[in-house]
MARMARRO-619033 format. One record per residue: y, x negated, z negated of N, C-alpha, C, O, CB in turn. Coordinates in pm, whole numbers, plus 50000, padded with zeros to 5 digits. Each point is the difference from the previous one (the first is absolute). Glycine has a CB too. Layout:
N
YXZYXZYXZYXZYXZ...
//
This chain:
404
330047899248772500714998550128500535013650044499305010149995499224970350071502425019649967500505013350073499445007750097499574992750090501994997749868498225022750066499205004250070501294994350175501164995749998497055029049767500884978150354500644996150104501735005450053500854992850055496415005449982502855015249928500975008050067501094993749861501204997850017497275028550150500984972049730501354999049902500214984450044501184998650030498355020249725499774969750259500664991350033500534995650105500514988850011498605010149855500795011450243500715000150131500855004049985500864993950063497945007250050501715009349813501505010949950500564983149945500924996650073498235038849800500564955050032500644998149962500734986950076500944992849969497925021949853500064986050315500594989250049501365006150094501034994250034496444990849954502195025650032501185006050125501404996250007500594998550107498215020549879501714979549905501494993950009500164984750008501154997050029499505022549838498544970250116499914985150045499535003850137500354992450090499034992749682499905025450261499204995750153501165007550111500104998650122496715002849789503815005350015501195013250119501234988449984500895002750081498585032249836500804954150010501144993149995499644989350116500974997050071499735008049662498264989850293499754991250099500715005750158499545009550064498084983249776503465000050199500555004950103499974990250106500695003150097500565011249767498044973050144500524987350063498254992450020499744991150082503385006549772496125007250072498754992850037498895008049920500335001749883500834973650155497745029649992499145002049915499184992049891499864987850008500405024350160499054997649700499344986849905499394995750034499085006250053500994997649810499934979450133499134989150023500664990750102499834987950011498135026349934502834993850127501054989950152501265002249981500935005250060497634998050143501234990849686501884994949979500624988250107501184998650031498475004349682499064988050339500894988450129499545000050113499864990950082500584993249786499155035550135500375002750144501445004250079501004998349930496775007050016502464999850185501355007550036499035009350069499104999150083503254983249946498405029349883499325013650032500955007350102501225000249983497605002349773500645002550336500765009050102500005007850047499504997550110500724993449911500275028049964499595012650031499605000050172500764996350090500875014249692496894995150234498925001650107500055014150032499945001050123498524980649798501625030850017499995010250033500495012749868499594994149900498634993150292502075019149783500875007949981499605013449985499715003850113501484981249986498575029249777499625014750046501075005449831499425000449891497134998750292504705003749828500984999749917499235016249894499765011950021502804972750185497345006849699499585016449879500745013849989501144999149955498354983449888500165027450183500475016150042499505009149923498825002850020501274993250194500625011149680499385008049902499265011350061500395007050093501324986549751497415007250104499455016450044500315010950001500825003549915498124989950043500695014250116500805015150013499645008849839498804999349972500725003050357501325005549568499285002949887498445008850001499114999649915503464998950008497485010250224498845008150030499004988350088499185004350082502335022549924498634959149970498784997550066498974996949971499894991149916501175006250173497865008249962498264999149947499264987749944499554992350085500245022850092500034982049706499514989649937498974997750078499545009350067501224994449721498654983150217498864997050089499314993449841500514996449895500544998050431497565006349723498564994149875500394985849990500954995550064496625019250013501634977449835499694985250004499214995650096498985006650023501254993549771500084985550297499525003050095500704981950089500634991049944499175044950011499854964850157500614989850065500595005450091499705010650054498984974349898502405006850074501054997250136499534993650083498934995549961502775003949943498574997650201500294989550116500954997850044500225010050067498374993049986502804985749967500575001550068500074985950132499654988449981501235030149806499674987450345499884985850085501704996350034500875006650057496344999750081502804978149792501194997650006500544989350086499994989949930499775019549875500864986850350500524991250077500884991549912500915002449921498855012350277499494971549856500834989849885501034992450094499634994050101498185000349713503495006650147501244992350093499884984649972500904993350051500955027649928497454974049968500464986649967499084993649962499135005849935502734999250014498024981950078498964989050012499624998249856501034999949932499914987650282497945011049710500284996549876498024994449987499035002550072503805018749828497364969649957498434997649970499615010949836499025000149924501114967450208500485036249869499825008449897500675012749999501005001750072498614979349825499805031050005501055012850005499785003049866499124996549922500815014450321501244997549745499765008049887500505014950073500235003550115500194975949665499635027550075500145015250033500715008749888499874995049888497955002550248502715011049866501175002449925499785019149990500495007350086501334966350021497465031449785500035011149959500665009449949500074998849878498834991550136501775021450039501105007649933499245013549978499155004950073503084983050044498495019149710499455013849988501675004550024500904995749929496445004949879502845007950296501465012849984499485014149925500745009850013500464982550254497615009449658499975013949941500994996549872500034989249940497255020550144503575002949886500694993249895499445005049869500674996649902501425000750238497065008249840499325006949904498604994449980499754999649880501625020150174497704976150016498474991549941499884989650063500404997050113498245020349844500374972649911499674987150049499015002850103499505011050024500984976449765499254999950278498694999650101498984989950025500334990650073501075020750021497364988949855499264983949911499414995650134499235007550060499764999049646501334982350341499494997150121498214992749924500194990949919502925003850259495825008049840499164994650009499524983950066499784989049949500365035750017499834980150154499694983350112500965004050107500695009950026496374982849960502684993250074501064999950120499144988150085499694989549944503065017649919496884995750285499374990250072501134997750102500905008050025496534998549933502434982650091500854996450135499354993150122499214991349964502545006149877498365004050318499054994150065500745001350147500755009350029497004996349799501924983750258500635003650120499185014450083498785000550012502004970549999500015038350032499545005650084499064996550104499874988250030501835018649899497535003350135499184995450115501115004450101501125003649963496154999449956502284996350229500895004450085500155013850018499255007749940500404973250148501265023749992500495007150009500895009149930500864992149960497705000350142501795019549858501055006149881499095009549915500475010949966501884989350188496414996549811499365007849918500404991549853500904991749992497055018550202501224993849705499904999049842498774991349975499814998149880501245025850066497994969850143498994995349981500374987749936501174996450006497745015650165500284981549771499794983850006498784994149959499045007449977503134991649984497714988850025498364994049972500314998149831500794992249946498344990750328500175024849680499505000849880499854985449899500544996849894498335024350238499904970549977499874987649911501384990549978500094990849919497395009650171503695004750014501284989050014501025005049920501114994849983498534998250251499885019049709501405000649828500174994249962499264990350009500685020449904501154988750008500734996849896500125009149883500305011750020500694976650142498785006549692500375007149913501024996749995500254989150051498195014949858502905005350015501524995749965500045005249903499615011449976501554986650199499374993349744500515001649822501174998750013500724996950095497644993549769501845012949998501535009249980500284991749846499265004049910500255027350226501474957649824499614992949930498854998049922499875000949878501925001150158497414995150049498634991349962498585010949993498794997850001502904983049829499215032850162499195011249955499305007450141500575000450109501155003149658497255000950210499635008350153500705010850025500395004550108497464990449884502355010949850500675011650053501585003149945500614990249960496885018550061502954999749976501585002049896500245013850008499385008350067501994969449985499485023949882501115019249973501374997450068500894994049939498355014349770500904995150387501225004650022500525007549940499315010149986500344986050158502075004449770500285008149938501075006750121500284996850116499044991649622501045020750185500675009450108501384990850040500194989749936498865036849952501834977250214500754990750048500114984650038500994993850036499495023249872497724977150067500434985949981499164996750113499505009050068501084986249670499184988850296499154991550116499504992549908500474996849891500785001950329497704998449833499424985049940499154992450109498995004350056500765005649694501124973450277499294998850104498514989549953499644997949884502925006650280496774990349961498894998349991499994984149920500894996549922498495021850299499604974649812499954985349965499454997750147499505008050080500004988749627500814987550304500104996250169497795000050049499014994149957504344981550015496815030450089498534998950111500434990350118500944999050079498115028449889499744965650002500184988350139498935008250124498825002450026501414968449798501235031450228499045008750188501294994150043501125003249959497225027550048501464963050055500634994350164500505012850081499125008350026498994970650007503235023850011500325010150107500644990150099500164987949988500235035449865499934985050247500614998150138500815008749999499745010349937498674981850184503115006149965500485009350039499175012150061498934996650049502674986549957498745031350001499225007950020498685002650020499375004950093502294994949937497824992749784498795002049904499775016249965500865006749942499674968249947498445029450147499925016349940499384996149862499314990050014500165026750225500544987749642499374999949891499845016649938500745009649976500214963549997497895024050022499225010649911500155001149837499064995649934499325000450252502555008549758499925000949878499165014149903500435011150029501774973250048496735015349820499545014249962500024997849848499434991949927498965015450289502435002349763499765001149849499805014849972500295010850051501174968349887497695014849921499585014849944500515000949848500204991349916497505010450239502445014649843501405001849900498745004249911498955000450064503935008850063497014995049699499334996949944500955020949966499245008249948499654953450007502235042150072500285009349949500355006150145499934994650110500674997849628499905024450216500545007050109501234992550046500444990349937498635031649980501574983450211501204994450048500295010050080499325010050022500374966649960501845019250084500955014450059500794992850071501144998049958499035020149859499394976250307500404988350065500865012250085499655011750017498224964349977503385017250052501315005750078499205002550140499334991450057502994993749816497885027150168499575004250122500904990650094500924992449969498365033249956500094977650216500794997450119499754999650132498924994350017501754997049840499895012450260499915003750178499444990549986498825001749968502965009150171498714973449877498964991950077498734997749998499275000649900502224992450101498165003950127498624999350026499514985349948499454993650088500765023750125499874977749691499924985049958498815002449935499715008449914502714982050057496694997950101498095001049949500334993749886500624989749975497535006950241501105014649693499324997949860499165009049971499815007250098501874983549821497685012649985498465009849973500135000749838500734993249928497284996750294501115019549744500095000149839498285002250016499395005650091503535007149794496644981950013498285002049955499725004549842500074992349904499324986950273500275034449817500105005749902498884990449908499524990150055501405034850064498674978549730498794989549948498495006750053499375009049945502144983049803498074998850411498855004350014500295009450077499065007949995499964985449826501795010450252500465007350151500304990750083500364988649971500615030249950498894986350197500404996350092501514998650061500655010449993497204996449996502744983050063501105000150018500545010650113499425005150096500274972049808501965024650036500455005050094501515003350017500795003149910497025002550081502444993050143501664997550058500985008649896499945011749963499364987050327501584991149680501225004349921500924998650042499834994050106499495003549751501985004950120501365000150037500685001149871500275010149935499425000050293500524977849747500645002049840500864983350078500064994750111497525021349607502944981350141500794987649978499444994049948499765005549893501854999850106497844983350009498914987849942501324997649831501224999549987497244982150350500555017649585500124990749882500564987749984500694996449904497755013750074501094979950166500064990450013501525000250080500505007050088496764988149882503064996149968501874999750038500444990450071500905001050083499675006949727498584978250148500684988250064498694987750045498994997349935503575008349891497754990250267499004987049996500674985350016500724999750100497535016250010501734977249850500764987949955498784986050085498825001549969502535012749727498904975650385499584992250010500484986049977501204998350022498005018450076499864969149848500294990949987499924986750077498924996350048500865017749799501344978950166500024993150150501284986050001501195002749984498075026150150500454962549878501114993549977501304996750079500944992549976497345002149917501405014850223501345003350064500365009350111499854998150121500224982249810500665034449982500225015850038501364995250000500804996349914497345023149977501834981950247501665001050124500765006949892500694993449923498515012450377500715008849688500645011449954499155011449991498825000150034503094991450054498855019749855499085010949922501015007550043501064993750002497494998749783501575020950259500275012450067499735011649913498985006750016500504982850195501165012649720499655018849947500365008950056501214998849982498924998149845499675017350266500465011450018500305005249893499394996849898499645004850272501915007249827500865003449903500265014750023501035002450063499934974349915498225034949979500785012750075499255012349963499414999849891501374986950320499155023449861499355016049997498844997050108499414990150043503025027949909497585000350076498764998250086499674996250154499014999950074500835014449760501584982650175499654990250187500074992349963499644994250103501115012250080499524981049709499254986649998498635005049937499144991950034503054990349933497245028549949498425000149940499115001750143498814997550021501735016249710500694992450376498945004950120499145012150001498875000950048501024977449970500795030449924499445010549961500345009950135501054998550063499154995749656499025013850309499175004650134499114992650097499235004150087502525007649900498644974249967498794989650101499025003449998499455006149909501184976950067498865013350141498125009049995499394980850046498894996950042501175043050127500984951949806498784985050042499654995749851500695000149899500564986550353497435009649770499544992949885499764989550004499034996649932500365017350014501304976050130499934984949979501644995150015500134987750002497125009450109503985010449900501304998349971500585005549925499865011150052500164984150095500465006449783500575008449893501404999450029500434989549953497835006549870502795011650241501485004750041500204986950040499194991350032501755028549812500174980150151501184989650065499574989549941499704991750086502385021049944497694982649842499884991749954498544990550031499784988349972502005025749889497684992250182498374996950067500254992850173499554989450042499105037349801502074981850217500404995750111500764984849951499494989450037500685037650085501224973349780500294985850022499074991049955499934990450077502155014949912496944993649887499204994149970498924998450111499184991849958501625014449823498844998450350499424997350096500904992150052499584989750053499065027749963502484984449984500884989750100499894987849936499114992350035502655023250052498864982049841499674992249924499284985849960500304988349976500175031750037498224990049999498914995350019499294985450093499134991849968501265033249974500654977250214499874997250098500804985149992499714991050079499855034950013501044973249849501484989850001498994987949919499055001749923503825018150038497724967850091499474990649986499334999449782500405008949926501514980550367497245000349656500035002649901501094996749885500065003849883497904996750221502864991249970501194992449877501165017450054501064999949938498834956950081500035050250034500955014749976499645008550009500615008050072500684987249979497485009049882499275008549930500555007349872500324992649908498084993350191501725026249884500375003749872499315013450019499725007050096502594979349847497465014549887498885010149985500825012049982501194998650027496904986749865501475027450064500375010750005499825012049887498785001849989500964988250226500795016749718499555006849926500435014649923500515002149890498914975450131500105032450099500235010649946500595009249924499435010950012499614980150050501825009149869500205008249877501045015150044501125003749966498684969749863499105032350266500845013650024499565010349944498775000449994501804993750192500215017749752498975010449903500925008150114501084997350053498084997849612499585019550353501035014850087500585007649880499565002249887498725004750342502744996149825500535010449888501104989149945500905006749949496655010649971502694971850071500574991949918501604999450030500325002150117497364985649862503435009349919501204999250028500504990949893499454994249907500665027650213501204979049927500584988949967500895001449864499714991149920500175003350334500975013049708500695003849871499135012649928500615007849927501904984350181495925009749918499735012349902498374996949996499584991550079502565029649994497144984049855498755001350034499895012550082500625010649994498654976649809499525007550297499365009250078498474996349994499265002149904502875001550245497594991449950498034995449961500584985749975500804993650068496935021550129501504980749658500324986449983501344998149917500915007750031497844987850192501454997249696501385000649964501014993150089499704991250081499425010549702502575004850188500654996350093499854984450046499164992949946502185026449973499444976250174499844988850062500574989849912499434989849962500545020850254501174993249757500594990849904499264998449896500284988849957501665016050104497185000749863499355004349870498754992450030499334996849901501735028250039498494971550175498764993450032500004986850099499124994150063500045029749897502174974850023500384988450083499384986449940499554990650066502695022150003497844988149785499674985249934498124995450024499524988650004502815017749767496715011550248498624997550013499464996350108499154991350017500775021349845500704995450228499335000150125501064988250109499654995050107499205035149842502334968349986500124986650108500394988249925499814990050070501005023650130499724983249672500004987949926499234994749925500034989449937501475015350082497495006749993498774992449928498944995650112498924994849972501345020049800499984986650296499344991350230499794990749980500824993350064500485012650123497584983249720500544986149971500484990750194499515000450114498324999049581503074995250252500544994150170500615006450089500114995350113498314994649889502015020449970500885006350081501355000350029500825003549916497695004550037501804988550160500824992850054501045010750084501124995150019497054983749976501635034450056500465006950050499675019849951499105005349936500894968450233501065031149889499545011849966500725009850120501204999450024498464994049696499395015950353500985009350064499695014649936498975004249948501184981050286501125021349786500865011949958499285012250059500544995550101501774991349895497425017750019499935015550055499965010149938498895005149991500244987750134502075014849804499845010949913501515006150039500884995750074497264993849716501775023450118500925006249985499995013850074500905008349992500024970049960497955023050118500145011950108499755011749872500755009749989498104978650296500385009949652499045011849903501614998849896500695008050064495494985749936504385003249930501175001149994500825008150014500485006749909498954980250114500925013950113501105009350053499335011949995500515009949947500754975450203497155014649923499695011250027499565012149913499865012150014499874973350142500115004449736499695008249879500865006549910499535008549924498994978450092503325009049979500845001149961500715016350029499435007050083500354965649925501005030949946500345014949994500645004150116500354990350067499875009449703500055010750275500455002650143498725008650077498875003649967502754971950039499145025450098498615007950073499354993650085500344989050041500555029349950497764989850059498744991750074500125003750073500845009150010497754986549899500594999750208499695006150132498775011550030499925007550097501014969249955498085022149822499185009049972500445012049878499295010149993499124970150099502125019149865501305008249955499455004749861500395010149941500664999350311497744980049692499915000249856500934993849902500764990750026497205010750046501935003649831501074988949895499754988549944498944994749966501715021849974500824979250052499714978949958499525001349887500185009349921501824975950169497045000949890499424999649882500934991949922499614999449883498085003850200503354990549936501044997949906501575005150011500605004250099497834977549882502015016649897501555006149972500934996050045500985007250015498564996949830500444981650194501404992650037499724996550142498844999250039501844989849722500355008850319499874994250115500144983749987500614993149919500245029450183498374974550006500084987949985500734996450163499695004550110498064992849679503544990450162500734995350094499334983550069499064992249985503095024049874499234986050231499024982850047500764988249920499624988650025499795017350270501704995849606500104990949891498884999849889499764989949934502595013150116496845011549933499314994549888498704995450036499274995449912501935018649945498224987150318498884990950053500444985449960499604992149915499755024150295501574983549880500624986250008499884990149908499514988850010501825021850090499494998349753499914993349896498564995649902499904991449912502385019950125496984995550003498944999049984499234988550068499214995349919501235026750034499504971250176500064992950109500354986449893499564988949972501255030750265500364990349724500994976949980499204998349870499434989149993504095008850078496295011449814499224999749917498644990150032500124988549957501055034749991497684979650114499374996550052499924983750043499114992149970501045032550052500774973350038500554987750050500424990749877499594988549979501235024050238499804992549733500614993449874498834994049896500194989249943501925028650079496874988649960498614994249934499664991450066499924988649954499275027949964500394987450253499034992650083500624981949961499424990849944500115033750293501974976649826500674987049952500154993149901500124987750000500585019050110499315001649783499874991249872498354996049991499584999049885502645014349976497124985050213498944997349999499324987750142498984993249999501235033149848500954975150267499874991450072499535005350131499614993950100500164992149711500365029250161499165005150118500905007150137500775009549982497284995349811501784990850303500635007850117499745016950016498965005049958500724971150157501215031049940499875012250002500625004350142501184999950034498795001549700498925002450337500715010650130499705010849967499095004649932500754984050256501335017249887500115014350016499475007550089500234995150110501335000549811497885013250085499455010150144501145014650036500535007349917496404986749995503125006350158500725017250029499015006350018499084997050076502925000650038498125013349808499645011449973499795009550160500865002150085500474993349646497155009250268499165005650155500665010149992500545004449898497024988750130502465013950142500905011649992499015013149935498785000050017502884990250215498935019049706499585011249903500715016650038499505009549941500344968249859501185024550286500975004750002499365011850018500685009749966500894973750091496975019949999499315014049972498995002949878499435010449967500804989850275499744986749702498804999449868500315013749957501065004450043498844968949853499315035550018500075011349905501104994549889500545009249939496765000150102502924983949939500884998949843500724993550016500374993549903498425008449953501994995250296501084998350081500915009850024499415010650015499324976150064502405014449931501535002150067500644994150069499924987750003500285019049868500805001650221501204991650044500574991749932500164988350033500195025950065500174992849761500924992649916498804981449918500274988049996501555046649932497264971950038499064988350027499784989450071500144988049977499355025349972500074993950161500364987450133501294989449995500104987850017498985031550137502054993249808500784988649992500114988449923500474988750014500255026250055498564993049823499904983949908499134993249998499864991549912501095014449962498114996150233498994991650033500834990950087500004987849980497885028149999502664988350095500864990550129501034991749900499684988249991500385032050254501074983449680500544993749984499254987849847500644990949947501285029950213497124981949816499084988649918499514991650093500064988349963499155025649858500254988050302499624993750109501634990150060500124987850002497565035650049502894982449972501314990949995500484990149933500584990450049499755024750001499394987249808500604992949907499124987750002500574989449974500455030249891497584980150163498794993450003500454992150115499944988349964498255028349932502214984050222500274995950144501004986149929499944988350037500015040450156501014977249687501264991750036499694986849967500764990450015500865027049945497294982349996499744988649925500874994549877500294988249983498815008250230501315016449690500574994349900499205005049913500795003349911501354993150155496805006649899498795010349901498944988750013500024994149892500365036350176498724963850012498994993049940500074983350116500834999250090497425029349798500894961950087499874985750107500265002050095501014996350060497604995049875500105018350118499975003350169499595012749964499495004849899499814973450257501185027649990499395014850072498504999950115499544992650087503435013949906496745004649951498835003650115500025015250022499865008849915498484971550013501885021050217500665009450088498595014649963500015006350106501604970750133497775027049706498885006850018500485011950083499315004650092499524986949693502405013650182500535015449990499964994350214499275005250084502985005749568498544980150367499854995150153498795002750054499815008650086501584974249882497575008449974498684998750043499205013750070499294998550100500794983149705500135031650131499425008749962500765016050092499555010750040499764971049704501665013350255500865012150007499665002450171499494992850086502715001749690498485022850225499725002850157501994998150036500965005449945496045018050059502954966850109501494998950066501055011549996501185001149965497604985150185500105023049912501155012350063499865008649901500535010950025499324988950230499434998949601500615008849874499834985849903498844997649967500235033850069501484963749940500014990449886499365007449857499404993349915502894994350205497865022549871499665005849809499015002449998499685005149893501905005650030496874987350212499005002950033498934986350022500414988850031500975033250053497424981149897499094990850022500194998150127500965004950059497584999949779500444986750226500055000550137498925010750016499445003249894501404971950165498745031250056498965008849969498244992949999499125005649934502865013450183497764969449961499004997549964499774989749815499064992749970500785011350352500974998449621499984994449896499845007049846499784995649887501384991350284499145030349905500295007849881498685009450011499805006650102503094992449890496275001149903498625005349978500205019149960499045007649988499984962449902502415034250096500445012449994500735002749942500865008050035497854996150005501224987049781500775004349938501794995749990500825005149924496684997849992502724987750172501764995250030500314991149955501044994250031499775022049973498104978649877500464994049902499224981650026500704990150024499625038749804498274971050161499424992350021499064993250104499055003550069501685004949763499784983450152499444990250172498575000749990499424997649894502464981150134497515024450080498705000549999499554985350041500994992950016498965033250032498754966749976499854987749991500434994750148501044993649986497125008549816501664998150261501254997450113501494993449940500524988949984498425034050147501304988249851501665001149899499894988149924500604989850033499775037249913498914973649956500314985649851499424985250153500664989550000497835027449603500424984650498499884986250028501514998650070500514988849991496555008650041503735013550039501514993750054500364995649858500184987849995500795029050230499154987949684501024995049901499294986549938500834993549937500245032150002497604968350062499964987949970500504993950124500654989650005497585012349823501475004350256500214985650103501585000850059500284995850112496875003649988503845006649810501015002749988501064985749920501014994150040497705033449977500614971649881500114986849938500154986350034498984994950046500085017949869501954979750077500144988550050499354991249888500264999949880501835006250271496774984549938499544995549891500634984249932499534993149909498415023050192502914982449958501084987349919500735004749896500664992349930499824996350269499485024549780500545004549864499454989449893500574994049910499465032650159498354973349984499224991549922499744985849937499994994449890499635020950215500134981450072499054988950036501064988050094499734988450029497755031249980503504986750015500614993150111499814999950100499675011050046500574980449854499824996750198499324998650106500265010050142501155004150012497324986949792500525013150303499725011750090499635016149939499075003349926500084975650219501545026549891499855015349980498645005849994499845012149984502194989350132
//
């Protein structure tokens, strides 16, 4: 018989092709619950031991079963997941849960598997019952080192070295996607974007940016216009290049067409783009790229985008781009092409519908500015204040129909 890790390697490409149901629930309808989009690591970042995770994940959507959906972004080593338990949280926003109410989760059929570099492999279905805004406790322990993508947010998770004691991390969970099964999900919602949809400077740990706020809204609306929600914002991320994460277009097919049920997608990119593009800053270091980038080649990038989502059936709004006009790796000449991409977005000839964010956010009597209780210092990103205007910015018949 094969030892364990070689016959998990060999399952990885039947188990990473499953995009629509996990093994064993082929005549279920699977539907993305929550969302943490894969972000390569920095090359200087500190390997951590073998060891366990925790992560606590808010579930958008009603379901009697879940699965779970594992990504490695190191592009250079595998990573042998050992076990993986699953369990409802206790209350409140800690990492706890009751021990005797796990779940083991296998990974075709196996307890454990290898992630190879660049790939996912998702789970096989666990029968746990969620509720809309279900916390679940997921812990797995990695059997090798790992070099999980740093990051600002304050999003509870813990690492437990083998036989240490746990303790607070700030990395990017492993865990990428959670999928629930249910025989009837309204619609499925992906955020789509950088680091004001990841919510990066948020200091709440039971909302995660804008996208947490609408998934609270959401929430509230009767159960037949309910739609779940799901994450997929990396910081650093853009749209025609790699930055953290590969470009948008380049990761468009993982992180939002592979959503089983997803029905919608909103836009928010392009700022890291401009700002990163050649020209001068406002902090008066040099661009980290050669070419400038215009608001035809956002744009085009935009219809790009769109052009998949549809051949696939999927709606696409657009967001305008938050005001930036003092960010560090901002300009005048910048700004302007932040404004006139924000325009082009308005006319409604670029994606379904618009959603006003750059409105939401901005101060009246300087438009190229946050408002001031919204801007945490740096010009650039809405502090949590800021992302709840911009969910509750959102009209939610984009969706659901019905009352706003």
């Amino acid at each position: 018989m094969m030892p364990l890790m070689a016959r998990a390697a060999y399952l990885i490409g039947m188990a990473a092709a499953l995009t629509t149901s996990p093994a064993g629930a082929t005549d279920r309808t699977w539907a993305g619950a929550w969302g943490y989009a894969a972000a390569d690591p920095a090359a200087d970042a500190r390997p951590l031991p073998p060891g366990t995770y925790r992560y606590r994940a808010t579930i958008t959507q009603k379901g009697d079963a879940i699965a779970l959906t594992f990504s490695n972004p190191e592009p250079d080593k595998s990573i042998a997941i050992q076990s993986v338990q699953v369990a409802l949280a206790r209350q409140g926003t800690g990492l706890d849960f009751e021990a005797r109410f796990a779940r083991p989760v296998s990974i075709s059929g196996l307890a454990g598997a290898v992630l190879l570099p660049g790939r996912s492999l998702r789970s096989d279905a666990i029968d746990l019952p969620v509720e809309v805004g279900s916390d679940v406790i997921v812990a797995v322990t990695f059997a090798t080192p790992t070099r999980p993508a740093r990051t600002n947010l304050g999003w509870p998770m813990d690492f437990s070295p083998a036989g240490g004691e746990p303790q607070p991390l700030r990395a990017r969970p492993y865990l990428t996607l959670v999928t629930v099964a249910h025989p009837r999900a309204n619609c499925t919602i992906v955020a789509f974007g950088d680091s004001i949809t990841d919510g990066y400077l948020s200091r709440s740990t039971t909302v995660r940016g804008w996208p947490g706020r609408l998934a609270d809204r959401l929430s509230r609306l009767p159960a037949t216009r309910r739609c779940g929600v799901v994450n997929m914002g990396i910081s650093g991320n853009r749209i025609l290049r790699p930055g953290r994460g590969a470009a948008a277009l380049d990761r468009f097919a993982n992180d939002v067409l592979a959503v089983p049920g997803v029905t919608h997608v909103v836009v928010l990119e392009g700022i890291n783009d401009i700002g990163n593009g050649v020209g001068s800053r406002n902090d008066g270091k040099p661009a980290s790229e050669q070419d400038a980038v215009t608001a035809g080649d956002v744009v085009a990038g935009y219809r790009q985008i769109v052009a998949r989502a549809h051949a696939s059936g999927i709606t696409v709004i657009g967001a305008t781009m938050t005001p930036a006009k003092s960010a560090a790796y901002m300009s005048p000449a910048k700004e302007a092409v932040r404004l006139e991409v924000n325009r082009m977005i308005r006319s409604g000839t670029v994606f379904d519908a618009v959603v006003d964010f750059d409105a939401a956010v901005r101060d009246p009597q300087r438009p190229g500015e946050l408002l001031a209780r919204f801007d945490p210092g740096d010009h650039l990103h809405p502090n949590d204040a800021g992302l709840a205007a911009m969910g509750d910015a959102i009209d939610l018949r984009l969706f659901t129909g019905g009352a706003r």
